[in-house]
MOPAC internal coordinates of N, CA, C and O (Angstrom, degrees):
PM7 1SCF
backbone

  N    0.0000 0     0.00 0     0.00 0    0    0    0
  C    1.4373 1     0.00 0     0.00 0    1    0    0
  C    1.5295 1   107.57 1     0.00 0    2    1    0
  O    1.2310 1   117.16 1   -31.97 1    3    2    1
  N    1.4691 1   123.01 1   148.03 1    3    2    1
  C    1.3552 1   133.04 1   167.58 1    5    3    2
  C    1.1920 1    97.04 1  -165.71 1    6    5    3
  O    1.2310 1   134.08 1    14.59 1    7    6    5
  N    1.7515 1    90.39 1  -165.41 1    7    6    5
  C    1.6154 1   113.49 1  -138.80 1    9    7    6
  C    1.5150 1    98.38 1  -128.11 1   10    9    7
  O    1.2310 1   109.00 1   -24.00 1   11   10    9
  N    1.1061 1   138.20 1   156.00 1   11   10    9
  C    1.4422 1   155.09 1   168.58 1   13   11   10
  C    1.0495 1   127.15 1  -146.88 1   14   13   11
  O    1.2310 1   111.91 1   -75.04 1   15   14   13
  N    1.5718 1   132.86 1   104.96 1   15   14   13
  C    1.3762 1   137.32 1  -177.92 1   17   15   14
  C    1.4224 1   117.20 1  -112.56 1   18   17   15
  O    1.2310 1   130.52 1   -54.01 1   19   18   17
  N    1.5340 1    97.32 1   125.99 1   19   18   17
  C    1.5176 1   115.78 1  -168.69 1   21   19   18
  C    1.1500 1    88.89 1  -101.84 1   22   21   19
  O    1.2310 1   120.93 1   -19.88 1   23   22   21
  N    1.3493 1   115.83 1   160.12 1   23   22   21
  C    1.4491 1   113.16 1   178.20 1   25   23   22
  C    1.1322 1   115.42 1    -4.00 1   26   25   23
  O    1.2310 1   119.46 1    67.12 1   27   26   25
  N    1.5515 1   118.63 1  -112.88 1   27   26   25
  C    1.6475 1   118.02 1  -161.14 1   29   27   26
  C    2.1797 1   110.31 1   -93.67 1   30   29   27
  O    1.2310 1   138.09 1   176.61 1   31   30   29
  N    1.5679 1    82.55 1    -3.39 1   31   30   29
  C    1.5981 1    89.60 1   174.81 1   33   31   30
  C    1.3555 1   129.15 1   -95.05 1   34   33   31
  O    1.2310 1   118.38 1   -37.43 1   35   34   33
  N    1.6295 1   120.70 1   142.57 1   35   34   33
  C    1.1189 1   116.75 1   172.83 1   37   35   34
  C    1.6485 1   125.25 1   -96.78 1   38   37   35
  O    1.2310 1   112.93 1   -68.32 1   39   38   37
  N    1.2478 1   130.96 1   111.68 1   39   38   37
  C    1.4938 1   126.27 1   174.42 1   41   39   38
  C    1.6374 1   105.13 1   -99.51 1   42   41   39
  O    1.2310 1   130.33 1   -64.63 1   43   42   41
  N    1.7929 1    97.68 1   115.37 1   43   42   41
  C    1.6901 1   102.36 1   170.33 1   45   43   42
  C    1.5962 1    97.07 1   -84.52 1   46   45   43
  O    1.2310 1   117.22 1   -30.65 1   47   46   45
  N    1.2061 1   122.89 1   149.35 1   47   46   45
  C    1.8292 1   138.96 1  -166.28 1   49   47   46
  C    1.2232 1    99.57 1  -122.21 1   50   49   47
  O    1.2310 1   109.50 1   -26.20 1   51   50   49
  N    1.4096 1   137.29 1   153.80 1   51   50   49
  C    1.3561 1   121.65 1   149.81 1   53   51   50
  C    1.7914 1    81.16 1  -143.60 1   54   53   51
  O    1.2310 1   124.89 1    -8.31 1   55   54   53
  N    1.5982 1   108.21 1   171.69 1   55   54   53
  C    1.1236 1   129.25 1  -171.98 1   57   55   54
  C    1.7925 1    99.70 1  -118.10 1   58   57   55
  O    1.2310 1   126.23 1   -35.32 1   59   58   57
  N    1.6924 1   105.63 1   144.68 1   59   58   57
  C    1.6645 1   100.27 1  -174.51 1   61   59   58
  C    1.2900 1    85.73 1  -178.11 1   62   61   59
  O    1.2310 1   132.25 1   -37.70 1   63   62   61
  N    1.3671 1    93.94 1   142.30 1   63   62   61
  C    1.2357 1   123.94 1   175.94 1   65   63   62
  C    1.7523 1   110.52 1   -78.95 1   66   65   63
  O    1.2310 1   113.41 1   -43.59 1   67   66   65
  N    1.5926 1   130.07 1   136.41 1   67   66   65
  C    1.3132 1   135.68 1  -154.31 1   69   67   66
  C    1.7088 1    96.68 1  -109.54 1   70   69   67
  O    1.2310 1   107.46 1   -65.06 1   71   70   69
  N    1.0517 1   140.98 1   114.94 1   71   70   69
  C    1.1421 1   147.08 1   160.49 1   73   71   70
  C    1.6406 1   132.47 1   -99.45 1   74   73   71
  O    1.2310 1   124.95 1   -47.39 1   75   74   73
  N    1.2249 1   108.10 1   132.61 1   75   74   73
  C    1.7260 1   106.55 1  -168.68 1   77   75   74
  C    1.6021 1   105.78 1   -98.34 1   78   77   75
  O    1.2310 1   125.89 1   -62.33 1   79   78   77
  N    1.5690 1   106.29 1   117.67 1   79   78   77
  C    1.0867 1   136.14 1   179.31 1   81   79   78
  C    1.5851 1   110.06 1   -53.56 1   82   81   79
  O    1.2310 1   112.67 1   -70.13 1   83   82   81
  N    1.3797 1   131.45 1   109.87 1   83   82   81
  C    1.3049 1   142.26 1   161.47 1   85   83   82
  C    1.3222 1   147.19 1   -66.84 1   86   85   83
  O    1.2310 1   132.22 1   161.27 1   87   86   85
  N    1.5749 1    94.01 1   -18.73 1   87   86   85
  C    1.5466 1   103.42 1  -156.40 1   89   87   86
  C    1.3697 1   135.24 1   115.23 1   90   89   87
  O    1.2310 1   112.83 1   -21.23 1   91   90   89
  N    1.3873 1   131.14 1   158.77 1   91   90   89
  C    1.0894 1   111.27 1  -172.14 1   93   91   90
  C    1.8392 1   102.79 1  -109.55 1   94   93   91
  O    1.2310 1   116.52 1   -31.71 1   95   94   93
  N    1.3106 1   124.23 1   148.29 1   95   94   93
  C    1.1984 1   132.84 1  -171.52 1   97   95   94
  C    1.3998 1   100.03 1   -67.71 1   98   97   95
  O    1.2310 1   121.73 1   -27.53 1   99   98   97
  N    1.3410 1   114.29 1   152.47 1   99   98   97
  C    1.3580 1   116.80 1  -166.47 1  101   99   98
  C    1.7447 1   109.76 1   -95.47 1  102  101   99
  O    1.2310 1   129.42 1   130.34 1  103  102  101
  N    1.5451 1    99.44 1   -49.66 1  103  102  101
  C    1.4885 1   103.22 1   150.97 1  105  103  102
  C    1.4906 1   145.13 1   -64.61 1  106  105  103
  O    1.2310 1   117.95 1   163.47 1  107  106  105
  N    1.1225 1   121.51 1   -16.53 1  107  106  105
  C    1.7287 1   149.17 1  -171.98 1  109  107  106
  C    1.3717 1    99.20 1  -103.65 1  110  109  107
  O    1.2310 1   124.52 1   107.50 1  111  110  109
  N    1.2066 1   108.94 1   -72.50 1  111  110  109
  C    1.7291 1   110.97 1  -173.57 1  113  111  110
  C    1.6722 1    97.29 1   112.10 1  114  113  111
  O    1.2310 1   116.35 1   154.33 1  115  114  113
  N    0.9276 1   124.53 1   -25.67 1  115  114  113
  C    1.6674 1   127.87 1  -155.53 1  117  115  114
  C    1.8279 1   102.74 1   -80.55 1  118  117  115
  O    1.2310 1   119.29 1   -29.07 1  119  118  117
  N    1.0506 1   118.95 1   150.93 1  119  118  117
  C    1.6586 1   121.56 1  -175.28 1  121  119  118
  C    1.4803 1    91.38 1   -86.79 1  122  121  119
  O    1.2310 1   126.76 1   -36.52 1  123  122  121
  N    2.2058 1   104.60 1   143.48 1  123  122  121
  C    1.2414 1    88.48 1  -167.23 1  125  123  122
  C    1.7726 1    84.68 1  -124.25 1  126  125  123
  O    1.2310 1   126.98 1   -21.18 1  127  126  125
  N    1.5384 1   104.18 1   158.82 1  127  126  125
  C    1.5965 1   100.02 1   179.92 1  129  127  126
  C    1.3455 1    97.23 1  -133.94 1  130  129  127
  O    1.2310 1   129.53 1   -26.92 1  131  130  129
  N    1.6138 1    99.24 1   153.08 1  131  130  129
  C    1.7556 1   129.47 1   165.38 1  133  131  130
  C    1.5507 1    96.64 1   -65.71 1  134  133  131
  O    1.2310 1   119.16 1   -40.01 1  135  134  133
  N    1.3301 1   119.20 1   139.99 1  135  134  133
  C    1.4343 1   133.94 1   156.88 1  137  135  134
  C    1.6653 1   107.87 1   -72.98 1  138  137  135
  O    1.2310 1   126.78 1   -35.19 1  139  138  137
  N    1.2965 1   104.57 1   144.81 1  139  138  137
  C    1.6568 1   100.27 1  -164.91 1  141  139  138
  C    1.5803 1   108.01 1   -72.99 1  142  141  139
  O    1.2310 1   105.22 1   -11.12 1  143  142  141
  N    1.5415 1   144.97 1   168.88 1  143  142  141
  C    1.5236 1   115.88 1  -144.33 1  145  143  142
  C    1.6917 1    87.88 1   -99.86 1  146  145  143
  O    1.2310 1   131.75 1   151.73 1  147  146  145
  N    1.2944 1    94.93 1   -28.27 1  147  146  145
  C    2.0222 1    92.14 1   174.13 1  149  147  146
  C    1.6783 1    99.29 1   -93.90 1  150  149  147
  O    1.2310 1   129.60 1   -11.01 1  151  150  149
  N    1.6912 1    99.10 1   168.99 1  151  150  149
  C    1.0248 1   116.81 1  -164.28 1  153  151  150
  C    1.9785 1   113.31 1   -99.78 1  154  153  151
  O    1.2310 1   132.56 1  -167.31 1  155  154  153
  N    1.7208 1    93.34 1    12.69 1  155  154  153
  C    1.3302 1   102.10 1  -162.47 1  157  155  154
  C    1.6515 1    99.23 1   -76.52 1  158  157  155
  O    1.2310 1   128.60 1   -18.21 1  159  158  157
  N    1.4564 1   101.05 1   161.79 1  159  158  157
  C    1.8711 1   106.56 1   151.72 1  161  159  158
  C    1.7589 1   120.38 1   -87.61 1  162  161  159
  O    1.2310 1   129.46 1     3.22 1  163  162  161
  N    1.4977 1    99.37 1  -176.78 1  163  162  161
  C    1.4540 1   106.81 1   174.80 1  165  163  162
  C    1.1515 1    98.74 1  -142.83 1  166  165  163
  O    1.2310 1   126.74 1   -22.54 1  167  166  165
  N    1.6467 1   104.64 1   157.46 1  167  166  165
  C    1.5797 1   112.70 1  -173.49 1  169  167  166
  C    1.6549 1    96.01 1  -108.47 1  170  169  167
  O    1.2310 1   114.00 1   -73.10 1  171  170  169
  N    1.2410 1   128.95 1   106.90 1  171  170  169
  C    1.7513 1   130.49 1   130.78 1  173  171  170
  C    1.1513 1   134.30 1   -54.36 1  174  173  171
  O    1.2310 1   113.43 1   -24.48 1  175  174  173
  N    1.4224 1   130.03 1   155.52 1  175  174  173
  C    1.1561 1   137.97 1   147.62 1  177  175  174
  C    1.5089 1   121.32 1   -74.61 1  178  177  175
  O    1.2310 1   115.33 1   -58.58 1  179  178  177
  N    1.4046 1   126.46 1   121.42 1  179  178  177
  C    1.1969 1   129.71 1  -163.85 1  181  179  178
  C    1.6557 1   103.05 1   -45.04 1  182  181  179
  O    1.2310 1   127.18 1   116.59 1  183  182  181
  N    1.4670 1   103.80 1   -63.41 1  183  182  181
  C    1.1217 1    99.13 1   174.12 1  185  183  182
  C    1.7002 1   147.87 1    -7.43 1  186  185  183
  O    1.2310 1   133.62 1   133.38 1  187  186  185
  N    1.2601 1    91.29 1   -46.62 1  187  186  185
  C    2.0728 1   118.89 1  -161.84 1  189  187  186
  C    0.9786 1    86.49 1   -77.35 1  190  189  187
  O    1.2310 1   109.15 1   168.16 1  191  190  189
  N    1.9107 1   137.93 1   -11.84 1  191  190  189
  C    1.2966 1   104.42 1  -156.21 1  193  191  190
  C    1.6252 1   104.86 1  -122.17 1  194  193  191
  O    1.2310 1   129.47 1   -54.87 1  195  194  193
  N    1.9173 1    99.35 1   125.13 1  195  194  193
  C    1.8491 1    90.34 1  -162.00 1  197  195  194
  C    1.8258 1   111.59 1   -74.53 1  198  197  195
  O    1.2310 1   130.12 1   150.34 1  199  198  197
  N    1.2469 1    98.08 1   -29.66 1  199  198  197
  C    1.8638 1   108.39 1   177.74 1  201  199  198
  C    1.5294 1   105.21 1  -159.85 1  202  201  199
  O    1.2310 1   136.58 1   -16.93 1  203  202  201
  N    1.8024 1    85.50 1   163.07 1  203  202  201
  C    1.7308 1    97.64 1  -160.91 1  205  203  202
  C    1.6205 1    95.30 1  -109.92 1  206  205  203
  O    1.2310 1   124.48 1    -2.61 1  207  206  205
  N    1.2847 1   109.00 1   177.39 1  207  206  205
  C    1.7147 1   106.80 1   173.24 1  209  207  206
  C    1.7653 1    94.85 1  -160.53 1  210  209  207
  O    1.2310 1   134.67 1    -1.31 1  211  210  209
  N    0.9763 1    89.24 1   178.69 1  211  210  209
  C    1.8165 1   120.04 1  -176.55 1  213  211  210
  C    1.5031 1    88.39 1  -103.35 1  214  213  211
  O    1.2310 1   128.00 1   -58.93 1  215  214  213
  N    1.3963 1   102.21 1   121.07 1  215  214  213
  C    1.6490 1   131.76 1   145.38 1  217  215  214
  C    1.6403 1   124.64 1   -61.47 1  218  217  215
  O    1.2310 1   113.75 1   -96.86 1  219  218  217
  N    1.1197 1   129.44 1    83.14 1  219  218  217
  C    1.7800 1    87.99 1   179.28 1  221  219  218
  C    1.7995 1    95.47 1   -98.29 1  222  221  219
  O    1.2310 1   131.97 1    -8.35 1  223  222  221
  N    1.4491 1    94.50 1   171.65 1  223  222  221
  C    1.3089 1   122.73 1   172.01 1  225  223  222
  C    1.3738 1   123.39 1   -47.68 1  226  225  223
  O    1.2310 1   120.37 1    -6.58 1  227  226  225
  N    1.1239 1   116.91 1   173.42 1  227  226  225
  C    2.0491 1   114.77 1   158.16 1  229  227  226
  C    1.4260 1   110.94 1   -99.52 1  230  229  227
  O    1.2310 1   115.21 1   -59.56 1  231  230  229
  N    0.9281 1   126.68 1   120.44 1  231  230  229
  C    1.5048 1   165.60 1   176.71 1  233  231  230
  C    1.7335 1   111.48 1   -69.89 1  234  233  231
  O    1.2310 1   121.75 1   -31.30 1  235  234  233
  N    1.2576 1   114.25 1   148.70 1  235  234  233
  C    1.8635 1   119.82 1   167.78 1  237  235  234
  C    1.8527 1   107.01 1   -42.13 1  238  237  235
  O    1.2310 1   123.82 1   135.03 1  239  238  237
  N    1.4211 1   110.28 1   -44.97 1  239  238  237
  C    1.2392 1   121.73 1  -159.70 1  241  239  238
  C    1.7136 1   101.38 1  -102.27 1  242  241  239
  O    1.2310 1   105.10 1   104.10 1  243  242  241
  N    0.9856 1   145.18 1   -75.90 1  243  242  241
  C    1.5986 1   134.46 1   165.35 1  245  243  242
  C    1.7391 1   106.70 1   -71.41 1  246  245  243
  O    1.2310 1   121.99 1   -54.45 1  247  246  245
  N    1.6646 1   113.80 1   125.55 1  247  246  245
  C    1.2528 1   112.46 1   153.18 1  249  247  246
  C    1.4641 1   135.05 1   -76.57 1  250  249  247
  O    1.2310 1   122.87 1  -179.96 1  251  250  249
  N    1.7239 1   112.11 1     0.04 1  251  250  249
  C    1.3820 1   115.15 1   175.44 1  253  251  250
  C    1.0757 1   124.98 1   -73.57 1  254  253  251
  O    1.2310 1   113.93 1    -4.75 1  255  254  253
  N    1.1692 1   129.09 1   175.25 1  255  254  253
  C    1.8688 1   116.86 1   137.42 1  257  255  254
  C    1.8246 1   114.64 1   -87.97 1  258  257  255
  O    1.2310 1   133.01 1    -2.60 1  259  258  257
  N    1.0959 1    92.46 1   177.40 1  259  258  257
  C    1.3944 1    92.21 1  -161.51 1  261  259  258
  C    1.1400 1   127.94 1  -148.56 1  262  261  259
  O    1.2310 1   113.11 1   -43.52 1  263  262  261
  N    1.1342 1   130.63 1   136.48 1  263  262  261
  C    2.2036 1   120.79 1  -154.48 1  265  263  262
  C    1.9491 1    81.96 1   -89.18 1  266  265  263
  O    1.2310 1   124.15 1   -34.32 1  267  266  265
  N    1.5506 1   109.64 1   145.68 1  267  266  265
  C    1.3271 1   118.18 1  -174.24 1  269  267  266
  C    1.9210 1    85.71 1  -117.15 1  270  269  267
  O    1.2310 1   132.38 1   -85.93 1  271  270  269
  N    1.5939 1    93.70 1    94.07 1  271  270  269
  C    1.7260 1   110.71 1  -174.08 1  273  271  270
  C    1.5548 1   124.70 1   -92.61 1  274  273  271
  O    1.2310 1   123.98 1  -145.50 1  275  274  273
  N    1.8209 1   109.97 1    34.50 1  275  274  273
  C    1.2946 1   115.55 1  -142.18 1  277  275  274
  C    1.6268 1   122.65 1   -75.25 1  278  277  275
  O    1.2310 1   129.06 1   171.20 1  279  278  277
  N    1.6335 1   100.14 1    -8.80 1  279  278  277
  C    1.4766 1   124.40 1   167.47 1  281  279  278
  C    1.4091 1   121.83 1  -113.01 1  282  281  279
  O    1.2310 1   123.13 1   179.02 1  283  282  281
  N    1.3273 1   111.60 1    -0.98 1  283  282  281
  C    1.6230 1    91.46 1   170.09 1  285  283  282
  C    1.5769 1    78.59 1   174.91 1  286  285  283
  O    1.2310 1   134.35 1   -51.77 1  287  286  285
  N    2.0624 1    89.86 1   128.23 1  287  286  285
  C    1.2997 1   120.70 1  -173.60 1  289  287  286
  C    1.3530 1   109.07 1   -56.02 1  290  289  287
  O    1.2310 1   108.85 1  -176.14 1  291  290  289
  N    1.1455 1   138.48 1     3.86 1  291  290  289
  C    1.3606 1   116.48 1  -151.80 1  293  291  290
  C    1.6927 1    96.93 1  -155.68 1  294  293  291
  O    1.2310 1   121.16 1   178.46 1  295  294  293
  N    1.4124 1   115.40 1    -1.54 1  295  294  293
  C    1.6713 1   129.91 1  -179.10 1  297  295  294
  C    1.6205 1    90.82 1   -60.93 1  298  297  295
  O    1.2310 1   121.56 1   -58.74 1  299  298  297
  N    1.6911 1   114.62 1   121.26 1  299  298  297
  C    1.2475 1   117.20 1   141.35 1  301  299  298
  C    1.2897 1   124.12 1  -144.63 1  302  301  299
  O    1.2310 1   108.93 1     6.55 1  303  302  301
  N    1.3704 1   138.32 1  -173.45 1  303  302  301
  C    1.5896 1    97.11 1   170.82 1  305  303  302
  C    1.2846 1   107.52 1  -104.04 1  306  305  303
  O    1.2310 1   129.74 1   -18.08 1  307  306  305
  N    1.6790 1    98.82 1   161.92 1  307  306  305
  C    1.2966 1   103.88 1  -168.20 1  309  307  306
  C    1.7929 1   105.53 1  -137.56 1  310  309  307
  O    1.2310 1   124.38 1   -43.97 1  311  310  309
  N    1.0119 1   109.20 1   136.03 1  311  310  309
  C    1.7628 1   103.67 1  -167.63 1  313  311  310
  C    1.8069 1    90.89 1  -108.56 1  314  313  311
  O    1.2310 1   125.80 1   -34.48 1  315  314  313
  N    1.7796 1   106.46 1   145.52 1  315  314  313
  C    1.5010 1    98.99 1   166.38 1  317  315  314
  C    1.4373 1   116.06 1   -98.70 1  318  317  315
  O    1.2310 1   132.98 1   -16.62 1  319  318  317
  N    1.2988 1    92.53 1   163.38 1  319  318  317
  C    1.3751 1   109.52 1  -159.14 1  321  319  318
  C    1.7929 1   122.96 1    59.19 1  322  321  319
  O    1.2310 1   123.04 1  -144.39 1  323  322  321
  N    1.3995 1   111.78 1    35.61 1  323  322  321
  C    1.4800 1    96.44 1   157.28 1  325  323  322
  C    1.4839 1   119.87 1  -127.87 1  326  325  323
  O    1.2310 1   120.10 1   180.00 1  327  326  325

């Protein structure tokens, strides 16, 4: 995360990787996501972003990644306006 000042304005940035939402596993329950097909980041505005979550990895047993949703069924992140 950082900072950028335009003239008299401040833009906080953070960098994050964009993942495409799959669905939720039928057995697991957990939302499952595509890894983005390049390995690049993206720059946001802190702002856009309403909540954060835990990524985990792909595992022996799920090959996805996977939103870790352990307080609220439906937590993923979500940026506005995209």
């Amino acid at each position: 995360m950082f900072s950028i000042r335009l003239v008299d304005k401040v833009f906080r940035i953070i960098i994050a990787k964009t993942y495409k939402r799959k669905g939720r596993n039928k057995v697991t329950g957990y939302i499952e996501l595509d890894a983005p097909p390049n390995k690049s980041f993206d720059f946001y505005f802190l702002d856009s972003v309403i909540c954060s979550v835990h990524i985990l990895p792909p595992t022996s047993s799920n090959g996805r990644y996977v939103v870790q949703d352990l307080y609220d069924g439906d937590m993923y992140l979500r940026l506005i306006g995209s």
